[in-house]
DOFI-712808 format. One record per atom (N, C-alpha, C, O, CB): residue in one letter; x, y, z. Coordinates in steps of 0.02 Angstrom, whole numbers, padded with zeros to 5 digits, always signed. Glycine has a CB too. Layout:
AXYZ
...
REM end
This chain:
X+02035-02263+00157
X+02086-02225+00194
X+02108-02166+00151
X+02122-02176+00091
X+02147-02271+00212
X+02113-02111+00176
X+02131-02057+00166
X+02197-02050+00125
X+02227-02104+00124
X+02130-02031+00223
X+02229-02000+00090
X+02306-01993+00080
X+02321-01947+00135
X+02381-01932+00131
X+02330-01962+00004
X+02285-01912+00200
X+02307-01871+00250
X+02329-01926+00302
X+02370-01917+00348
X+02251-01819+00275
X+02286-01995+00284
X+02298-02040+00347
X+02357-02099+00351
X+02362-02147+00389
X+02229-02077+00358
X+02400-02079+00297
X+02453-02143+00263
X+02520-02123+00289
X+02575-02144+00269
X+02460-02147+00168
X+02509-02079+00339
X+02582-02064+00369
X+02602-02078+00444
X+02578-02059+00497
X+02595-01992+00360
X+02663-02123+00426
X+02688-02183+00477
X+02705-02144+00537
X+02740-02094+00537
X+02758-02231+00450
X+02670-02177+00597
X+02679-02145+00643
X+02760-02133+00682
X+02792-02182+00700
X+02632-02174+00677
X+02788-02064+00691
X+02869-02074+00730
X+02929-02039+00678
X+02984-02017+00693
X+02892-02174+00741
X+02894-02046+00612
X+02965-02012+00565
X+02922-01975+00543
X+02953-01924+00562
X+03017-02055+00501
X+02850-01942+00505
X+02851-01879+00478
X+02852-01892+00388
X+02858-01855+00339
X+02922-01838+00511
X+02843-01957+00398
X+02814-01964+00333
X+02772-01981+00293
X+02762-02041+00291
X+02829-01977+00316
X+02739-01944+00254
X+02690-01958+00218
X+02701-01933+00148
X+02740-01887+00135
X+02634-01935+00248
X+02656-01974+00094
X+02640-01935+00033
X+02711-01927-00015
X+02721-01890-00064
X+02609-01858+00058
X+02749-01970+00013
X+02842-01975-00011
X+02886-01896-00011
X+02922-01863-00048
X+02848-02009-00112
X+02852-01891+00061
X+02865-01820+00083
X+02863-01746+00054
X+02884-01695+00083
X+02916-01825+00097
X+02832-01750-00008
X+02806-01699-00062
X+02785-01637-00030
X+02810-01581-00027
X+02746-01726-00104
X+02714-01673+00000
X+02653-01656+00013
X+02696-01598+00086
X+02658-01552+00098
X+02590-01735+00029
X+02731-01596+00111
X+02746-01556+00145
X+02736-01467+00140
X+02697-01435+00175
X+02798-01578+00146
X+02774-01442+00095
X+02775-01400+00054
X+02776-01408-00032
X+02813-01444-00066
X+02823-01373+00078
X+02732-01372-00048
X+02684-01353-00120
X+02757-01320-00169
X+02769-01341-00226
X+02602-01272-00100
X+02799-01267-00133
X+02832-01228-00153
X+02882-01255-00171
X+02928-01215-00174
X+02838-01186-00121
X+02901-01327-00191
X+02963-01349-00232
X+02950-01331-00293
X+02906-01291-00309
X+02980-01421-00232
X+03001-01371-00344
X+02995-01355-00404
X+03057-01407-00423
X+03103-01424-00386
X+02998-01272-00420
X+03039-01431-00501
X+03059-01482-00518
X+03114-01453-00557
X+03108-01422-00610
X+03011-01524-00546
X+03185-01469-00517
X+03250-01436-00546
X+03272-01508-00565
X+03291-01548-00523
X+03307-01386-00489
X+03267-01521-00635
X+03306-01581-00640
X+03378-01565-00662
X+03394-01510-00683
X+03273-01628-00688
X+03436-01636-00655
X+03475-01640-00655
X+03511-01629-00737
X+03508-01670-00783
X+03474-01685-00617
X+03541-01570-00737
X+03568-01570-00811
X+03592-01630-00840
X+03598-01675-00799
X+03622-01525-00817
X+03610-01647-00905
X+03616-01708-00967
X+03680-01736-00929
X+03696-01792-00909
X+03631-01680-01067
X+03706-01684-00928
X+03803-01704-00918
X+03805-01721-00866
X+03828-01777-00857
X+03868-01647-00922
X+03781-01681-00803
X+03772-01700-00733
X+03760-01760-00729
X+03804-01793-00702
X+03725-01669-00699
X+03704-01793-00752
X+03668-01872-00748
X+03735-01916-00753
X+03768-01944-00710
X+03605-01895-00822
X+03744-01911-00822
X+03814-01957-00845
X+03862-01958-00823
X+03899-02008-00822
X+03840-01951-00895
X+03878-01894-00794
X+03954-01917-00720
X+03924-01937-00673
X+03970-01948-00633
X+04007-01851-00678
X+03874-01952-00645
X+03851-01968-00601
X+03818-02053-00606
X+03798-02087-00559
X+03810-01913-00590
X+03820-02070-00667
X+03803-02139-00682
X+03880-02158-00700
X+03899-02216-00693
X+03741-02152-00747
X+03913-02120-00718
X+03997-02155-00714
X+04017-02181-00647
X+04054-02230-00640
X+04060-02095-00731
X+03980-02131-00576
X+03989-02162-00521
X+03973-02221-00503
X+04004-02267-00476
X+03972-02136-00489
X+03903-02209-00528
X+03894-02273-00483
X+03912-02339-00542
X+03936-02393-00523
X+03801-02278-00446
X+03905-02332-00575
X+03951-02385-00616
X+04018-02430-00587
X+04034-02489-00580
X+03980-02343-00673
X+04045-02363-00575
X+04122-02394-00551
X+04094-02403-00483
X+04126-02454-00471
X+04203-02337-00556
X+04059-02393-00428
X+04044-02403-00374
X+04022-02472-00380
X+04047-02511-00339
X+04004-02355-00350
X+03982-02496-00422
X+03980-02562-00452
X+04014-02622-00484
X+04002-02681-00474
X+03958-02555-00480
X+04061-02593-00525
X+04111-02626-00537
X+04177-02639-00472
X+04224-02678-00478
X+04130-02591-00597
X+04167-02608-00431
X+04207-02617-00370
X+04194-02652-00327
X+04236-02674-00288
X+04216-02574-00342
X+04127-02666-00324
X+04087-02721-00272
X+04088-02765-00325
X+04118-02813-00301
X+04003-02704-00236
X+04074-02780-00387
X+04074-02835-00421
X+04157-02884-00416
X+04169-02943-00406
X+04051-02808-00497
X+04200-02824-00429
X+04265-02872-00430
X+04285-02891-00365
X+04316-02943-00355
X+04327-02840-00463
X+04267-02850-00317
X+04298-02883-00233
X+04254-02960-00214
X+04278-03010-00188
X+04272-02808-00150
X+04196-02951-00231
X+04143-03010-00237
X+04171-03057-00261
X+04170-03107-00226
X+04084-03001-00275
X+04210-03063-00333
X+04224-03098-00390
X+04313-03136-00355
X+04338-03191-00365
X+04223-03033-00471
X+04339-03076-00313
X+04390-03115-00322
X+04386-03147-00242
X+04420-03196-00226
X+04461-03072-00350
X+04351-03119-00204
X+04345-03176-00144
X+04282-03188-00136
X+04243-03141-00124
X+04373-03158-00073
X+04255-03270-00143
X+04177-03269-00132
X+04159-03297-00060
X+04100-03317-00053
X+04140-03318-00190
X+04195-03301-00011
X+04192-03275+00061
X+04187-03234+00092
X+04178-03237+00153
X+04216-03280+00085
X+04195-03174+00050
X+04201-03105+00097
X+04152-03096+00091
X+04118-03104+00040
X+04240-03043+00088
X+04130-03067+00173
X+04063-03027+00194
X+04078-02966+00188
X+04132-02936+00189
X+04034-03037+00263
X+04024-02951+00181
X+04010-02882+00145
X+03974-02837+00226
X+03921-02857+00250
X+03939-02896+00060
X+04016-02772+00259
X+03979-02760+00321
X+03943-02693+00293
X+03884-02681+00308
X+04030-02751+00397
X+03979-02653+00253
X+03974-02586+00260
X+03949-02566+00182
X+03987-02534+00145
X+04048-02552+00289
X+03903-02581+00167
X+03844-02559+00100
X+03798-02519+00123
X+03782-02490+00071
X+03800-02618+00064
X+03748-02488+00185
X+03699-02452+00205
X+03734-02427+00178
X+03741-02459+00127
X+03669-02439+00259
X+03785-02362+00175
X+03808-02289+00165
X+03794-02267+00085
X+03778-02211+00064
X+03893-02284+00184
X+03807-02337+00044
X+03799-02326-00001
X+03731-02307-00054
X+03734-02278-00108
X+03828-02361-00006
X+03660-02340-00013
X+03619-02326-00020
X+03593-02273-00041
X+03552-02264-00085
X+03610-02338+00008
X+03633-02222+00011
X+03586-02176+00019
X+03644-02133-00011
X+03644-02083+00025
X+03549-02163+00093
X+03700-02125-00066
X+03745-02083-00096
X+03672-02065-00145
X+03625-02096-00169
X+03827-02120-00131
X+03697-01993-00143
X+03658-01955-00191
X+03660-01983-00272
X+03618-01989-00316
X+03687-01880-00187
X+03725-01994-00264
X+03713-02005-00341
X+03688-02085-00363
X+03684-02095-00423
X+03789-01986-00382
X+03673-02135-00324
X+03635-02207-00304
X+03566-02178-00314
X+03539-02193-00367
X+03648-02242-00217
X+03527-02130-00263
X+03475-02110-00265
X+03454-02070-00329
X+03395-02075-00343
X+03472-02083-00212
X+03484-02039-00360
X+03474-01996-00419
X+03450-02073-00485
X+03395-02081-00511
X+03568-01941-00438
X+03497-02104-00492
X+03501-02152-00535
X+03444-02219-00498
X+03413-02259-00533
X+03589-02169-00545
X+03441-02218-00455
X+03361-02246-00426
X+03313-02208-00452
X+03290-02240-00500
X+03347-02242-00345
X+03283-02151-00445
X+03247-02097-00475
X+03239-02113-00544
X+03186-02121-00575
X+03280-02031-00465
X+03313-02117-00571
X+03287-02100-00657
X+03243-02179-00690
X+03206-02184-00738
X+03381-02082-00720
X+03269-02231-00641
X+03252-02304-00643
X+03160-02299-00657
X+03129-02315-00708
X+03280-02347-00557
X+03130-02268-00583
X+03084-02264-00547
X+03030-02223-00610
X+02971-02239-00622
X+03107-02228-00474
X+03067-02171-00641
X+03031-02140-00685
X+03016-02171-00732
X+02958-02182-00750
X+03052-02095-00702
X+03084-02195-00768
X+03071-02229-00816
X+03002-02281-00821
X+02947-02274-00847
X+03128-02257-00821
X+03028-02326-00791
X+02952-02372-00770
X+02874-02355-00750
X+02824-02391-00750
X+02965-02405-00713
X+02885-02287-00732
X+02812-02242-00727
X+02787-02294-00673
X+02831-02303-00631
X+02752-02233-00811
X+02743-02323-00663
X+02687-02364-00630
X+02643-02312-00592
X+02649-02251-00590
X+02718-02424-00576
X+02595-02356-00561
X+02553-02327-00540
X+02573-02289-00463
X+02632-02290-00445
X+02503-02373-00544
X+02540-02270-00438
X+02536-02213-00360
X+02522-02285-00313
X+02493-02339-00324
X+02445-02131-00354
X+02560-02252-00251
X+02541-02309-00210
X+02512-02284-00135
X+02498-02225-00123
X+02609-02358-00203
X+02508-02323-00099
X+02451-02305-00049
X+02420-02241-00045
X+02361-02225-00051
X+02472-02313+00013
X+02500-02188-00029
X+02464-02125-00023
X+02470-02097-00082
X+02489-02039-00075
X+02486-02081+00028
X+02462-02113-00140
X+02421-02091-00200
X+02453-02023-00243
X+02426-01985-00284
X+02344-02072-00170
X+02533-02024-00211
X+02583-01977-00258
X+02595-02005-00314
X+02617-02063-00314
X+02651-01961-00232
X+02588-01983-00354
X+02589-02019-00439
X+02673-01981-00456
X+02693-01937-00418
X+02500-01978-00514
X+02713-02002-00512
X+02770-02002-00537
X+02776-01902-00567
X+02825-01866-00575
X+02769-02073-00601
X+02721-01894-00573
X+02704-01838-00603
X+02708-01779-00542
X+02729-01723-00554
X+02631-01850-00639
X+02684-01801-00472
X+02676-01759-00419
X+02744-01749-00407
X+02766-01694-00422
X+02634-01783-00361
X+02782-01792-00383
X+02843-01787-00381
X+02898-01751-00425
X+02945-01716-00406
X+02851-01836-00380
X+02878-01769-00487
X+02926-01702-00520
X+02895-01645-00491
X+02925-01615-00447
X+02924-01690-00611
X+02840-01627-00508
X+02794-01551-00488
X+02822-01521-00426
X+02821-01459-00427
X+02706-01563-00469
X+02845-01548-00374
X+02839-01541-00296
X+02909-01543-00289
X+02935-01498-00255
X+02795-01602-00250
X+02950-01591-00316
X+03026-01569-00316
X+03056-01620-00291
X+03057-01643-00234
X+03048-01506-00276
X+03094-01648-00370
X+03130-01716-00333
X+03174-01722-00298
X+03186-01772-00264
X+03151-01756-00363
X+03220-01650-00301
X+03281-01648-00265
X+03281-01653-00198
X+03323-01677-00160
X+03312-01596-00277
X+03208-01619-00183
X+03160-01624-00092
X+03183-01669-00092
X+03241-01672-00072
X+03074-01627-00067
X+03147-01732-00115
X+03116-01793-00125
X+03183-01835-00086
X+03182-01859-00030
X+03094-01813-00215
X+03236-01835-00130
X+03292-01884-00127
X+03346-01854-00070
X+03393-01886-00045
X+03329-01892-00206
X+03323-01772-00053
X+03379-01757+00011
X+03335-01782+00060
X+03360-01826+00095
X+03407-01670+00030
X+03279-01768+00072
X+03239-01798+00143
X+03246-01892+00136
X+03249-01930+00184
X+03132-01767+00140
X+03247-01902+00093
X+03253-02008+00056
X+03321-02007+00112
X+03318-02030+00169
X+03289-02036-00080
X+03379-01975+00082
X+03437-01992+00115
X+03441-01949+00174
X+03495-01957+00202
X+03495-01986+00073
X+03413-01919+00194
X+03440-01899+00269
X+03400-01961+00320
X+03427-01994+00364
X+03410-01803+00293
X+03340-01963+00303
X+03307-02033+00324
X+03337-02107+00338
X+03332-02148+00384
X+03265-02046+00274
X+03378-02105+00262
X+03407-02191+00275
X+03458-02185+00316
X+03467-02229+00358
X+03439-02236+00208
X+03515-02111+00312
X+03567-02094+00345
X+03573-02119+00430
X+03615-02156+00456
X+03566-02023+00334
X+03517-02086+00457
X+03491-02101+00531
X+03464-02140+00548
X+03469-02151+00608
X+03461-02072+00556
X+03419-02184+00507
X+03378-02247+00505
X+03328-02222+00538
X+03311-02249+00591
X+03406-02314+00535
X+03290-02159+00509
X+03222-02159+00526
X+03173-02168+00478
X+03112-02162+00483
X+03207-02105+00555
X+03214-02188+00420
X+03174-02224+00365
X+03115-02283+00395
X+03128-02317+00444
X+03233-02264+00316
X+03051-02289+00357
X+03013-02318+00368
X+02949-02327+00311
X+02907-02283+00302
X+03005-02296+00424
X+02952-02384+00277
X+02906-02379+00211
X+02830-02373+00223
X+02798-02381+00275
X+02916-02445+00167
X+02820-02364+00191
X+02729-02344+00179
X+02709-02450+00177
X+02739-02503+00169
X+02704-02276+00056
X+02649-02427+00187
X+02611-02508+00153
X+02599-02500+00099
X+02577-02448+00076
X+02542-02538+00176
X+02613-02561+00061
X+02601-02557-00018
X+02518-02550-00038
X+02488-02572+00012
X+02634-02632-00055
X+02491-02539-00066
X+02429-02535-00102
X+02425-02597-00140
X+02460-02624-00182
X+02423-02474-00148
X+02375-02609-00111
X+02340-02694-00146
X+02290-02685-00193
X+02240-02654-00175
X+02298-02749-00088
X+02294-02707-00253
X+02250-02727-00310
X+02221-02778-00330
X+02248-02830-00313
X+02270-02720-00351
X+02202-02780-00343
X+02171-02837-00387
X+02161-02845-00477
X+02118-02810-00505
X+02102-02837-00359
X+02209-02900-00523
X+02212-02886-00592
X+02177-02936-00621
X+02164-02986-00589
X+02276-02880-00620
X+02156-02928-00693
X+02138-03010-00704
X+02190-03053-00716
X+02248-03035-00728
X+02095-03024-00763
X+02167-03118-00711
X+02218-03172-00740
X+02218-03185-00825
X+02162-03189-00851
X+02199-03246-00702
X+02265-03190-00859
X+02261-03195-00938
X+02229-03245-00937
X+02237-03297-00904
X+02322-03200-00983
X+02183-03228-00983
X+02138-03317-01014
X+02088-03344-00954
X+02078-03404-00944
X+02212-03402-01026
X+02059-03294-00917
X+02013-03348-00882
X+01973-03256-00830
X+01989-03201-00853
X+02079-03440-00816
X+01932-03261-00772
X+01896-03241-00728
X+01909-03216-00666
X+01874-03177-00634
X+01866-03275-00724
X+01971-03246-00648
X+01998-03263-00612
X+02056-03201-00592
X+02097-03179-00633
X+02013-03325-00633
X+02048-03174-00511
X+02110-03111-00509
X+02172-03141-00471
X+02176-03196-00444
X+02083-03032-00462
X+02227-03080-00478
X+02281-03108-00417
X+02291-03024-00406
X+02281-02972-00437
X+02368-03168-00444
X+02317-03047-00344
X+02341-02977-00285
X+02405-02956-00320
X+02438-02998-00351
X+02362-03002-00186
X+02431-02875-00314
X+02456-02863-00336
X+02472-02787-00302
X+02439-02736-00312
X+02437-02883-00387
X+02517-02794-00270
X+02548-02747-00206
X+02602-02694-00233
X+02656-02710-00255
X+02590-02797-00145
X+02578-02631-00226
X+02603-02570-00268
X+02646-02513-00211
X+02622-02473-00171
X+02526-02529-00308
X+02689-02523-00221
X+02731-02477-00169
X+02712-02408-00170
X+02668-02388-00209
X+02807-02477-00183
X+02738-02372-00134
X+02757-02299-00120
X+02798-02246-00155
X+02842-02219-00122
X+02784-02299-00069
X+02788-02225-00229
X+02844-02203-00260
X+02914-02170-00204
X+02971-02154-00221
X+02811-02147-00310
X+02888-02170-00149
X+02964-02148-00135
X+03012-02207-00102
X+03072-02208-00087
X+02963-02083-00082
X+02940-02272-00093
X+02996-02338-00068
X+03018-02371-00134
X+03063-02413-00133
X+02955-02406-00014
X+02986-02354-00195
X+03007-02395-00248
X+03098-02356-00247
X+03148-02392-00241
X+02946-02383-00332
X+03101-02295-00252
X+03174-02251-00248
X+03220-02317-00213
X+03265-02356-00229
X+03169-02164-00185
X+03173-02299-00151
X+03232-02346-00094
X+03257-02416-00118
X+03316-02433-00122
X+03192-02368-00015
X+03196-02455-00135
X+03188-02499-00152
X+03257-02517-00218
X+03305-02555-00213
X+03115-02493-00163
X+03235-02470-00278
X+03310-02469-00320
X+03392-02449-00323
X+03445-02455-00354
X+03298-02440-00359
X+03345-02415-00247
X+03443-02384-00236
X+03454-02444-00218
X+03473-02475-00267
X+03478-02315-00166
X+03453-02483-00161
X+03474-02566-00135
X+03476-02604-00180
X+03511-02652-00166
X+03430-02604-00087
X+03449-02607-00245
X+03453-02678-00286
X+03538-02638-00338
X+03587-02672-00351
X+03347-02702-00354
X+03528-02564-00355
X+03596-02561-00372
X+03657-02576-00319
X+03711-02588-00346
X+03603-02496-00396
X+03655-02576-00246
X+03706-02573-00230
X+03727-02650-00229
X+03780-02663-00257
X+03708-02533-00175
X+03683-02712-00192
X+03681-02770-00187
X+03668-02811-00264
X+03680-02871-00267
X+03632-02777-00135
X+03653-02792-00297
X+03655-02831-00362
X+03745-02844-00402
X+03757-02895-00434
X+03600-02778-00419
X+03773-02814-00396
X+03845-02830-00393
X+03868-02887-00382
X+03893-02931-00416
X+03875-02799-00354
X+03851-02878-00315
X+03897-02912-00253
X+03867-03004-00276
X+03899-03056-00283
X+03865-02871-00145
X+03794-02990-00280
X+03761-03057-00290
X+03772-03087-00381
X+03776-03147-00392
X+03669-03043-00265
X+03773-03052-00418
X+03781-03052-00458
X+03854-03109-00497
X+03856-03151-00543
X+03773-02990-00454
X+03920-03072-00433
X+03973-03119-00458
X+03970-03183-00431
X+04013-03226-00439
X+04038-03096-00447
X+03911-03188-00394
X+03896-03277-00385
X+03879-03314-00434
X+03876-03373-00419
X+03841-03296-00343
X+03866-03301-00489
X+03819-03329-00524
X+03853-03349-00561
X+03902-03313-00567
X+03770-03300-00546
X+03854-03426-00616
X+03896-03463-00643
X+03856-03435-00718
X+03795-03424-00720
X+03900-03549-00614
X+03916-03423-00792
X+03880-03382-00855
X+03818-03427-00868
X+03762-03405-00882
X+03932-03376-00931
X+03833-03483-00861
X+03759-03538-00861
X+03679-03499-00842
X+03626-03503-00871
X+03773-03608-00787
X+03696-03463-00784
X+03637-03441-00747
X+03626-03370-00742
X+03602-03339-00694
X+03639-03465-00682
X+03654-03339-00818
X+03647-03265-00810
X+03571-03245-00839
X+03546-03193-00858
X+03710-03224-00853
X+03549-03312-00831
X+03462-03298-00838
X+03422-03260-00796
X+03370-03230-00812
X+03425-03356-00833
X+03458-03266-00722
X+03442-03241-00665
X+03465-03152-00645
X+03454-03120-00594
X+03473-03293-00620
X+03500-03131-00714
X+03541-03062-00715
X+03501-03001-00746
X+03449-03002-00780
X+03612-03070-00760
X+03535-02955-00727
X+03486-02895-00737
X+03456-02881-00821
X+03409-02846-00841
X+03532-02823-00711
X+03503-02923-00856
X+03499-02926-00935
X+03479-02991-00954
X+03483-03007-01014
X+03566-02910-00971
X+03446-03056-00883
X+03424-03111-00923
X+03394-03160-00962
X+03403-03218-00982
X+03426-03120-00918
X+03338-03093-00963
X+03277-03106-00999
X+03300-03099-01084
X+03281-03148-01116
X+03214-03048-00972
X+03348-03035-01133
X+03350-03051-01178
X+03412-03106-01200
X+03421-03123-01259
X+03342-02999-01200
X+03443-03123-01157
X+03491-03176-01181
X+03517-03218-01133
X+03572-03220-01107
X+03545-03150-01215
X+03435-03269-01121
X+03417-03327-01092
X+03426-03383-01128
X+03453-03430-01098
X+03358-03324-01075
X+03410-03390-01187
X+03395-03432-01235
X+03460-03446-01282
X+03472-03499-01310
X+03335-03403-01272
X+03506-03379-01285
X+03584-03413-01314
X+03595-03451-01264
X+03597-03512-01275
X+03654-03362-01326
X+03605-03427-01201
X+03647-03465-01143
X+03625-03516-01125
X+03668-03553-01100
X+03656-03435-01084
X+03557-03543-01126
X+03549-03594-01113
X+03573-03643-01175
X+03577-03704-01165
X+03487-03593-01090
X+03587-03615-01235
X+03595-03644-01293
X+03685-03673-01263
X+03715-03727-01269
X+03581-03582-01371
X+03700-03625-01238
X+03788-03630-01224
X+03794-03681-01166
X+03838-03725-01164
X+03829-03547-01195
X+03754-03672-01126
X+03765-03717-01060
X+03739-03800-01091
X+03765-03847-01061
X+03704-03681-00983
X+03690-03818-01149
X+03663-03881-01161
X+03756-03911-01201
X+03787-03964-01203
X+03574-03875-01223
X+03764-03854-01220
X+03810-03886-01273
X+03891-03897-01228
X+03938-03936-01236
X+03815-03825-01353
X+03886-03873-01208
X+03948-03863-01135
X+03930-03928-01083
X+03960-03939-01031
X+03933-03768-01077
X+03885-03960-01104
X+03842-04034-01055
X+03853-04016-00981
X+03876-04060-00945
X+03886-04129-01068
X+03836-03938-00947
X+03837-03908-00884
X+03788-03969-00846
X+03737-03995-00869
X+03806-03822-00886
X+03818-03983-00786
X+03777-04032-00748
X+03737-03996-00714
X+03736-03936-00729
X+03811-04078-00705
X+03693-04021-00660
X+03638-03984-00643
X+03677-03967-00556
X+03649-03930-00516
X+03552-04038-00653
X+03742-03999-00541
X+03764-03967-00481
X+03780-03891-00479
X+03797-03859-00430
X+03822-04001-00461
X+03772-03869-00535
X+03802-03786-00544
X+03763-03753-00494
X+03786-03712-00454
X+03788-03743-00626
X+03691-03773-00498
X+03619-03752-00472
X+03630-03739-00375
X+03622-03693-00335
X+03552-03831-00496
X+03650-03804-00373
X+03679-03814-00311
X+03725-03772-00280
X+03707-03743-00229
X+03704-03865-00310
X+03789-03763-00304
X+03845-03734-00277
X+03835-03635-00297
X+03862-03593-00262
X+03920-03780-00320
X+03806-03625-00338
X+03780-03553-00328
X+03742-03531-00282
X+03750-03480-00249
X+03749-03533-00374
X+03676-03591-00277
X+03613-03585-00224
X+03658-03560-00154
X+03642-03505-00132
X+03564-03672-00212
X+03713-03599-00119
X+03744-03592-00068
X+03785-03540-00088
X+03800-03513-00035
X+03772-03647-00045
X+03807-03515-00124
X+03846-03454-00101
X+03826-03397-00104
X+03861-03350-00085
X+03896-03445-00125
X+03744-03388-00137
X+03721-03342-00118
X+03684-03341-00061
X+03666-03290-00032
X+03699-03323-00157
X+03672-03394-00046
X+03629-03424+00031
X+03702-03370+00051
X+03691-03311+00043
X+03620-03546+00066
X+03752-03383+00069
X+03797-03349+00121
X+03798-03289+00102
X+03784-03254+00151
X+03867-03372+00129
X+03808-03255+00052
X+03808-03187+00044
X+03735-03147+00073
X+03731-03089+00095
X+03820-03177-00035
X+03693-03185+00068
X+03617-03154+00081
X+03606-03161+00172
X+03558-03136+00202
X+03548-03212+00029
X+03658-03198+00201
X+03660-03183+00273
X+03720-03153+00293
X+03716-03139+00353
X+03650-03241+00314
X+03787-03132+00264
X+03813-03089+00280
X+03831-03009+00281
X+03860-02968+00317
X+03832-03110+00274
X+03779-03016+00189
X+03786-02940+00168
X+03725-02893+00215
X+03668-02905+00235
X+03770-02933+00071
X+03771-02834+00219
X+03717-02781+00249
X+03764-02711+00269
X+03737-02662+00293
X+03672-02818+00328
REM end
């Protein structure tokens, strides 16, 4: 399949909408700019974290809007870069996208989610080896411009899910890979029972059918 043929029929998108016009140009966001703009969403975060924290019944109705705040999407972007990965279906690499103009990129992203004519690409399927043996597994590569989308939603909803979580289980947190191994050290010695497992499981079970 083509990269002319990867564009979803009804919205007008293809190629993470780059490929439209040649004539962008990669105006990135000045030093200082970034950092008031990660002060936002910070506190935009810390605001969903404490309303979460102090009632863990409240549904959550009105998060779409937030998605698609410029400065969510900007700080999705810098996420997206950072991590580089590979091009996905239609075969815009991290590199095209600066070239072509990210600012395009993230006003057409949010005028899209705004109206809900957003609509993701199919991921690109691979095939890797398995460590230590012959053997492959599948391995499904997004759309650099759904990975954007993709990170604006885990900043806005990671909050909210986040103050579910008992300190026992901040293994499961955006930081819990390097300090897994104190906490589990803290939770053995704290003789945490294994109902913790339980009573988190359900309240994010409810948050994960009310938030949206």
């Amino acid at each position: 399949m083509s990269p002319q043929d990867n564009t979803t029929s009804g919205d007008g998108k293809g190629r993470c909408f780059v490929h439209a016009s040649r004539a962008g140009k990669d105006r990135r966001v000045p030093e200082m700019a970034r950092t008031a703009e990660a002060d936002k969403v910070r506190e935009l975060q810390r605001t969903l974290y404490r309303a979460a924290k102090a009632d863990p019944g409240r549904r959550f109705h009105a998060l779409h809007d937030k998605v698609y705040r410029r400065d969510v999407l900007e700080r999705a972007w810098e996420s997206v870069r950072r991590n580089r990965g590979a091009a996905g279906i239609d075969r815009t690499t991290i590199e095209q996208v600066e070239q072509h103009g990210v600012e395009r990129l993230l006003d057409e992203l949010a005028a899209h989610l705004r109206v809900g004519s957003y609509r993701p690409l199919p991921a690109r399927r691979v095939f890797i080896p398995k460590a230590g043996g012959k053997e492959q597994r599948p391995l499904s590569i997004p759309a650099v411009c759904d990975r954007i989308v993709q990170a604006a939603a885990k900043i806005v909803v990671e909050s909210v899910f986040e103050a579910d979580f008992l300190p026992c289980s901040f293994g499961f947190g955006p930081h819990g890979r390097r300090t897994m191994p104190s906490r589990c050290s803290s939770m053995r010695r704290g003789g945490a029972d294994a109902g913790w497992l339980r009573r988190t499981s359900r309240t994010v079970s409810r948050r994960s059918r009310t938030t949206g």
